[in-house]
Residue, then its C-alpha position, 0 to 999 in steps of 0.5 A: x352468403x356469397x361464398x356459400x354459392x361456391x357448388x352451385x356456381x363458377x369462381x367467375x360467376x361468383x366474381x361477378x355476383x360480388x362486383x354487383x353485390x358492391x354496387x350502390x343499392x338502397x337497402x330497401x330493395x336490396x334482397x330483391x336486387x340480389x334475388x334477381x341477379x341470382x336468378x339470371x346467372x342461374x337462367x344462364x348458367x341453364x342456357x350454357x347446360x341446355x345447349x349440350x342436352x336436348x331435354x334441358x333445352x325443352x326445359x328452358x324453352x318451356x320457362x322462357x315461354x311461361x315467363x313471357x305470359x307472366x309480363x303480358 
């Protein structure tokens, strides 16, 4: 699965995606666990492009904002 991510995503994201893949999770919640870490190298791969372009920074503020009232 991991090596299928290589067009979205860096050789270093990637070694650090499988470093985590290798830590011991139970396997219940193993899905979960790999989804939310996808899910933050994406969010911070986001923050890296936003930084060179005004409308993806608009973007990520508007999901950080909308992230922030789902935890309320």
């Amino acid at each position: 699965m991991i090596s299928s991510l290589g067009e979205e995503f860096s050789r270093e994201e990637i070694d650090c995606l499988t470093a985590v893949c290798q830590e011991p999770v139970s396997t219940q919640h193993a899905q979960q666990a790999l989804t939310d870490y996808i899910d933050v190298i994406n969010s911070e791969a986001d923050k890296r492009t936003a930084q060179d372009d005004p409308l993806l920074a608009a973007v990520e503020k508007f999901k950080n904002k909308k992230r922030g009232k789902q935890h309320v």
